[in-house]
DRENPA-3360 file (N, C-alpha, C; in nm, 2 decimals, always signed):
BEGIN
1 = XXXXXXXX = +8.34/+15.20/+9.55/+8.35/+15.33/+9.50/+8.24/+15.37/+9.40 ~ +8.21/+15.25/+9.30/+8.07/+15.34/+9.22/+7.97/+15.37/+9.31 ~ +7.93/+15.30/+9.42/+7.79/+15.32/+9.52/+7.82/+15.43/+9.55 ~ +7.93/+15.47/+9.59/+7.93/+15.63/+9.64/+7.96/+15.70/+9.55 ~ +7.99/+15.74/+9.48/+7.97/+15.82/+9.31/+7.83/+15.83/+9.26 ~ +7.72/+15.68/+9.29/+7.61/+15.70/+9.24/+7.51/+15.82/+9.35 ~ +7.55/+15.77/+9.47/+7.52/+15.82/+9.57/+7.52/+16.00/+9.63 ~ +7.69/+16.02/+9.58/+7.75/+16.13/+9.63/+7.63/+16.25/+9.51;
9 = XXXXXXXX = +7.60/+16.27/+9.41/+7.58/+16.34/+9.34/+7.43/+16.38/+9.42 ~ +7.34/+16.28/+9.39/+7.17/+16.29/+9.45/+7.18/+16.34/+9.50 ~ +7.27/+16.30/+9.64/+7.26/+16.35/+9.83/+7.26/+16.56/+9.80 ~ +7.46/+16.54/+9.70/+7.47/+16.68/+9.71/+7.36/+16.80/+9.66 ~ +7.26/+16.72/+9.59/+7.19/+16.81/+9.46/+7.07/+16.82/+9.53 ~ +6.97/+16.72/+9.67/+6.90/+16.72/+9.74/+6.93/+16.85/+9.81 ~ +7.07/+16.85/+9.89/+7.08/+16.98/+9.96/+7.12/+17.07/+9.91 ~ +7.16/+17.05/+9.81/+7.12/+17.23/+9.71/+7.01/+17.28/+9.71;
17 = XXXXXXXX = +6.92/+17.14/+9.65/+6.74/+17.21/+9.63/+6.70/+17.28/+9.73 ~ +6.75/+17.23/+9.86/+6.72/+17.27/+10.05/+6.70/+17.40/+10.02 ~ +6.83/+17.43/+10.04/+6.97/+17.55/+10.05/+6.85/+17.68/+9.91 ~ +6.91/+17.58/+9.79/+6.82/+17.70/+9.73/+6.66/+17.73/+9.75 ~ +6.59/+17.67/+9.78/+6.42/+17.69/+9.81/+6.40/+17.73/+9.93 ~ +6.49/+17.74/+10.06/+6.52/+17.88/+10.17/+6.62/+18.00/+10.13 ~ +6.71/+17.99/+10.02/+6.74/+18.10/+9.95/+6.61/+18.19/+9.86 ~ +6.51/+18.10/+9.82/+6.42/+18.15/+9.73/+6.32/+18.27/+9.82;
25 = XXXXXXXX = +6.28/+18.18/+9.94/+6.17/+18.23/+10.04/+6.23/+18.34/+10.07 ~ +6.33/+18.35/+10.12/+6.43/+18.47/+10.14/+6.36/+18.55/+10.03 ~ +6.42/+18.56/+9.91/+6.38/+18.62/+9.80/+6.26/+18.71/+9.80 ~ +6.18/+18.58/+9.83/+6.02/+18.65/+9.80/+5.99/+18.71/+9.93 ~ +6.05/+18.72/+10.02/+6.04/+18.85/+10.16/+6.10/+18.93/+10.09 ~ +6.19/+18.99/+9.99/+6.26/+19.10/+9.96/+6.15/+19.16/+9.86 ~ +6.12/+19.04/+9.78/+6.06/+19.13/+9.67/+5.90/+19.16/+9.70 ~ +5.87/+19.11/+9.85/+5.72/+19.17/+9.93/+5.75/+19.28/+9.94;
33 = XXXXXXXX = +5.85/+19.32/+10.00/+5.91/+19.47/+10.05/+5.87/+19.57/+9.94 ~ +5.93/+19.55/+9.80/+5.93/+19.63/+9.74/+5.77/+19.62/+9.69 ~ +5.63/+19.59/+9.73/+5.53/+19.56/+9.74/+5.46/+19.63/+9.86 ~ +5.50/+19.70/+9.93/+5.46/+19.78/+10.00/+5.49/+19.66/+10.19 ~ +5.46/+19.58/+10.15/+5.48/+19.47/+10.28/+5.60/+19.49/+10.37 ~ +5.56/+19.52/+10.52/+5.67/+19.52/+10.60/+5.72/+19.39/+10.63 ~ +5.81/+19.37/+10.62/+5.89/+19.23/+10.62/+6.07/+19.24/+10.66 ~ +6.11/+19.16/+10.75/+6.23/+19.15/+10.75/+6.35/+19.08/+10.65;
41 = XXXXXXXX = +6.39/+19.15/+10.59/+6.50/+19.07/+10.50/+6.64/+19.04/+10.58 ~ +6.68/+18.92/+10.53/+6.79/+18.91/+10.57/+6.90/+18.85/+10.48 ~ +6.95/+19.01/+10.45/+7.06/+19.00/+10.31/+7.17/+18.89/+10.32 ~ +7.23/+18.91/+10.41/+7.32/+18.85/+10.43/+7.34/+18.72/+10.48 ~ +7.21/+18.60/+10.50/+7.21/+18.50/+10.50/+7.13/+18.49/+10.37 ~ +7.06/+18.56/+10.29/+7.03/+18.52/+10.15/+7.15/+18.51/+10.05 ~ +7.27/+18.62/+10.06/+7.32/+18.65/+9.99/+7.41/+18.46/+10.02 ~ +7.41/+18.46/+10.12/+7.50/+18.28/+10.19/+7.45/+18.17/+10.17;
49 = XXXXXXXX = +7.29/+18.19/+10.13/+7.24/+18.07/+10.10/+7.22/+18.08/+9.98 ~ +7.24/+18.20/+9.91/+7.21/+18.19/+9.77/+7.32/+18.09/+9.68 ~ +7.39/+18.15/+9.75/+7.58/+18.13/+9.67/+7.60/+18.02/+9.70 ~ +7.58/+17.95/+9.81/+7.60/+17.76/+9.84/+7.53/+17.72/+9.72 ~ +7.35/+17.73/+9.72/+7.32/+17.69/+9.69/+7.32/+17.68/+9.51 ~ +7.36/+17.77/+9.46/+7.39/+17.81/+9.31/+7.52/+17.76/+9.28 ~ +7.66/+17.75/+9.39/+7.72/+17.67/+9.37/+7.71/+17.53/+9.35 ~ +7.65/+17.47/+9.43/+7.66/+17.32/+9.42/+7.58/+17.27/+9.35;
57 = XXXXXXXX = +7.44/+17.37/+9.23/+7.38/+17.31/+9.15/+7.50/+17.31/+9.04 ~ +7.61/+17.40/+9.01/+7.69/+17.41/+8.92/+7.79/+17.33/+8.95 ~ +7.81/+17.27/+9.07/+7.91/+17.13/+9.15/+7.84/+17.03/+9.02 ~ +7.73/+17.03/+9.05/+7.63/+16.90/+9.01/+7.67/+16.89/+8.88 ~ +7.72/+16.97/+8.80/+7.79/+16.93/+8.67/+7.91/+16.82/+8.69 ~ +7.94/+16.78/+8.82/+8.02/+16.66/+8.85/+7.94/+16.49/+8.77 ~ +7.84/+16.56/+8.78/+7.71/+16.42/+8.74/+7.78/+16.37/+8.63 ~ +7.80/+16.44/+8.53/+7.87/+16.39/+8.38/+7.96/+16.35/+8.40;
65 = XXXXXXXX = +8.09/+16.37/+8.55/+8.22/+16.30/+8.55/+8.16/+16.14/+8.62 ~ +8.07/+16.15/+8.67/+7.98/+15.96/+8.71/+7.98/+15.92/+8.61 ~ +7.93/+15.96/+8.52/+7.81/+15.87/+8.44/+7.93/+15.84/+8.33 ~ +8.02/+15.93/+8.29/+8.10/+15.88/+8.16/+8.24/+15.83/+8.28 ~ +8.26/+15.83/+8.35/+8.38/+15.76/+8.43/+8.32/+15.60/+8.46 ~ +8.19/+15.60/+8.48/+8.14/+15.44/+8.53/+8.07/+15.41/+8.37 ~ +8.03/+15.49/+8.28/+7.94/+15.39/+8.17/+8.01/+15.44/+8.09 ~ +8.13/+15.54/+8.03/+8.20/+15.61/+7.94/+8.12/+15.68/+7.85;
73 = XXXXXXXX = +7.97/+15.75/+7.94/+7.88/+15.84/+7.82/+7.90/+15.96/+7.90 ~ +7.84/+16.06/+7.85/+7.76/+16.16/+7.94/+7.63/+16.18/+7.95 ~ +7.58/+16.16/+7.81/+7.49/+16.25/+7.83/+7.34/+16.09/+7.80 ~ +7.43/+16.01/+7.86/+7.31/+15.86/+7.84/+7.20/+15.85/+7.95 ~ +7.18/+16.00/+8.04/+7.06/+16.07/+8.09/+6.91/+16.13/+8.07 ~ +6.96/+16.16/+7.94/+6.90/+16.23/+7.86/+6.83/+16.39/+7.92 ~ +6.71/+16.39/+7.96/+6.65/+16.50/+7.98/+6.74/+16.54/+8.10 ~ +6.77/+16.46/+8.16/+6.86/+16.48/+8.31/+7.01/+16.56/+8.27;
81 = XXXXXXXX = +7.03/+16.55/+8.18/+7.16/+16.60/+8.13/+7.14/+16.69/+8.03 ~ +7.00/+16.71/+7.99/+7.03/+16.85/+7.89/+6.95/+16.91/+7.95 ~ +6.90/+16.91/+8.09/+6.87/+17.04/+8.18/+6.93/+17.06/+8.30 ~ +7.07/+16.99/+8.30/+7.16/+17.00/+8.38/+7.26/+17.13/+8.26 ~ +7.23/+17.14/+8.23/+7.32/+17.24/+8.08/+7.28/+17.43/+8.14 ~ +7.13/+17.40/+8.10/+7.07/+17.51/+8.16/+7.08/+17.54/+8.30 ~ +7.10/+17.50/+8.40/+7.09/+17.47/+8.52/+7.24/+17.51/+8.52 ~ +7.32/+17.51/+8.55/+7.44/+17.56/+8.48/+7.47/+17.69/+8.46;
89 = XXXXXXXX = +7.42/+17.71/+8.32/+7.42/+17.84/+8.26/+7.34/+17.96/+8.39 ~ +7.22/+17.92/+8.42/+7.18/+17.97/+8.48/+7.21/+18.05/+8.65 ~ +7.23/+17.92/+8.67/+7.32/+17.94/+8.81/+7.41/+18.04/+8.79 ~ +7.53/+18.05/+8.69/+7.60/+18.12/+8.71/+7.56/+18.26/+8.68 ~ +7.47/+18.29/+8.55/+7.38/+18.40/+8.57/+7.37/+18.45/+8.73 ~ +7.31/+18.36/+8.81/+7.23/+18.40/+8.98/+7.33/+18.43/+9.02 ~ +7.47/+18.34/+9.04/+7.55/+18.39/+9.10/+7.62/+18.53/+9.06 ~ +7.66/+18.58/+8.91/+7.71/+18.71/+8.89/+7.60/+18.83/+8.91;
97 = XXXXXXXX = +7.45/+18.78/+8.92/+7.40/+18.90/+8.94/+7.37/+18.93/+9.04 ~ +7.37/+18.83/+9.17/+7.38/+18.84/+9.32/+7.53/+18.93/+9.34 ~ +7.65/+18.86/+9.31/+7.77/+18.92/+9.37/+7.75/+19.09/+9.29 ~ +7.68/+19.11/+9.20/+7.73/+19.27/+9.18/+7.64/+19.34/+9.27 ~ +7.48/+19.29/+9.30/+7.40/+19.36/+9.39/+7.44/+19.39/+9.50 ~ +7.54/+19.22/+9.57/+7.55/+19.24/+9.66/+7.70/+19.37/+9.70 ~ +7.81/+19.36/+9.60/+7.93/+19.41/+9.59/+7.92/+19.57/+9.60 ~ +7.81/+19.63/+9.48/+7.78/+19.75/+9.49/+7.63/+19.77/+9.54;
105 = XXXXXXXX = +7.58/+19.81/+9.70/+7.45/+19.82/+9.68/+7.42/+19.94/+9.60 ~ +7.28/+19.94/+9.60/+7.21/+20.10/+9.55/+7.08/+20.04/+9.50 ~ +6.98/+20.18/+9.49/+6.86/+20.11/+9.46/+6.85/+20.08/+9.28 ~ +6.80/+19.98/+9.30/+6.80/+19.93/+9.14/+6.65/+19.90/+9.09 ~ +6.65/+19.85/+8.99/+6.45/+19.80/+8.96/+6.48/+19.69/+8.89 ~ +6.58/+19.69/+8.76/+6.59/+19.54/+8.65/+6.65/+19.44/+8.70 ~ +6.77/+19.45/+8.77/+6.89/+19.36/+8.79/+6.82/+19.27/+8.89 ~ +6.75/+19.34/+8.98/+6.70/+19.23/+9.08/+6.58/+19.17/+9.05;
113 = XXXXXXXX = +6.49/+19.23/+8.95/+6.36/+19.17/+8.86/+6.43/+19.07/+8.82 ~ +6.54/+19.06/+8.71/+6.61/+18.95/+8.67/+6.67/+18.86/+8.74 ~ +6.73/+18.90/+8.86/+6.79/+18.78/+8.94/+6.68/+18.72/+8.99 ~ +6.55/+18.76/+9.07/+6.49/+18.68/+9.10/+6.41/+18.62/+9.00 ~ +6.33/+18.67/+8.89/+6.30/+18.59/+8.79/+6.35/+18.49/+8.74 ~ +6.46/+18.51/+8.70/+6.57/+18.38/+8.63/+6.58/+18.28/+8.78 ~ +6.60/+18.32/+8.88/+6.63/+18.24/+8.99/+6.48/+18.12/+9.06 ~ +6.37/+18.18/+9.02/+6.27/+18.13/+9.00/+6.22/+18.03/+8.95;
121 = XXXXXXXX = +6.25/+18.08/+8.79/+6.32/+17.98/+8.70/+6.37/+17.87/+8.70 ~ +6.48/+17.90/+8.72/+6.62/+17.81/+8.79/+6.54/+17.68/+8.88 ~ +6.49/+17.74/+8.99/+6.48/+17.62/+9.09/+6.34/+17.54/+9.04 ~ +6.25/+17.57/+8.95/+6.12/+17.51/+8.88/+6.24/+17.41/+8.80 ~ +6.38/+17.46/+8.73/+6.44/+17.31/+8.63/+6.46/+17.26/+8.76 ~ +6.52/+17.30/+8.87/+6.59/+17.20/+9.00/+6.50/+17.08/+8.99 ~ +6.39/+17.15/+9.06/+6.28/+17.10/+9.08/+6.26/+16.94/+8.98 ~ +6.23/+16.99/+8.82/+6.21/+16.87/+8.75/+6.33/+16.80/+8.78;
129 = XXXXXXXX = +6.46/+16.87/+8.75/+6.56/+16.76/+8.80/+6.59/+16.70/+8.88 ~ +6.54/+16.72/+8.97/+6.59/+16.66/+9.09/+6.44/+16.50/+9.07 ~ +6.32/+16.54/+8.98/+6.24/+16.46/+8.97/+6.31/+16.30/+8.85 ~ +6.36/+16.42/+8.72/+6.41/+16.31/+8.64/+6.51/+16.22/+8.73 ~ +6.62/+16.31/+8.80/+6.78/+16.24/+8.85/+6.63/+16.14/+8.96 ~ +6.57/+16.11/+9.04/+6.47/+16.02/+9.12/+6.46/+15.89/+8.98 ~ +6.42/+15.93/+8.90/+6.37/+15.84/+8.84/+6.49/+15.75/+8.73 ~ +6.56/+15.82/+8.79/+6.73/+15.78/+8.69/+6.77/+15.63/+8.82;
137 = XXXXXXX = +6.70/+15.69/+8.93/+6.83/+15.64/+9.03/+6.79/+15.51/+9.04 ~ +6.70/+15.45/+9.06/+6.66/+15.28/+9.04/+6.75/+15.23/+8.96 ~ +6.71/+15.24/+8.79/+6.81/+15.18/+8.71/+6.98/+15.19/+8.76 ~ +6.98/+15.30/+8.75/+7.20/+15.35/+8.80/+7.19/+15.23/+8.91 ~ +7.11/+15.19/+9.02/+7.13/+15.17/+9.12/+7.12/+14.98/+9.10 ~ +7.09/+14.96/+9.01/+7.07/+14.80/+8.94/+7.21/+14.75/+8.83 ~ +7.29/+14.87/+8.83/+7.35/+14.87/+8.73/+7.48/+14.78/+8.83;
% end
């Protein structure tokens, strides 16, 4: 049971990064558009990849139920667990400002500067974290 606890979190947080970094591309076809660029958007598998993928970075807060269920700490990570905080916060940010774009359209200019900015954001911590949680996983994996 620990091998797949140590296991289950990486795997899920690998296919988040996926999910979110073709949620991103998506993105940056929308925000060419508004750039004068003809480009096809497609709302409605961004709006599906977005939301997987902003969920299961906010799943990945399951990481602290591993780490203090098998060593009784949380946060004996360190950088991996205080940018899993942000990462978090953030996510849910992407997710409430997606579901109102998507809930009420209309043309807007800040809301979507901010979702994709912060969302940008967002996947640059994925990004280191998914580098720190790599370099976590040897040790966990000796443990």
């Amino acid at each position: 049971m620990n091998q797949t606890l140590i296991w289950l979190h990486p795997l899920m947080q690998v296919v988040a990064a996926i999910i979110g970094l073709w949620a991103l591309w998506q993105g940056w076809k929308r925000f060419s558009m508004t750039r004068g660029k003809r480009v096809i958007f497609p709302w409605k598998q961004h709006v599906r990849l977005g939301s997987v993928g902003l969920v299961l970075w906010t799943l990945g807060a399951l990481g602290f139920y591993v780490t203090h269920s098998l060593f009784g700490s949380t946060h004996m990570t360190g950088l991996h667990a205080t940018l899993a905080w942000f990462i978090i916060i953030l996510s849910l940010f992407g997710l409430v400002t997606g579901y109102v774009m998507n809930k009420w359209k209309r043309k807007r200019f800040w809301l979507p500067l901010l979702h994709g900015g912060v969302n940008v954001f967002l996947v640059v911590l994925v990004l280191v974290e998914c580098w720190t949680g790599y370099e976590l996983l040897g040790p966990f994996l000796m443990l």
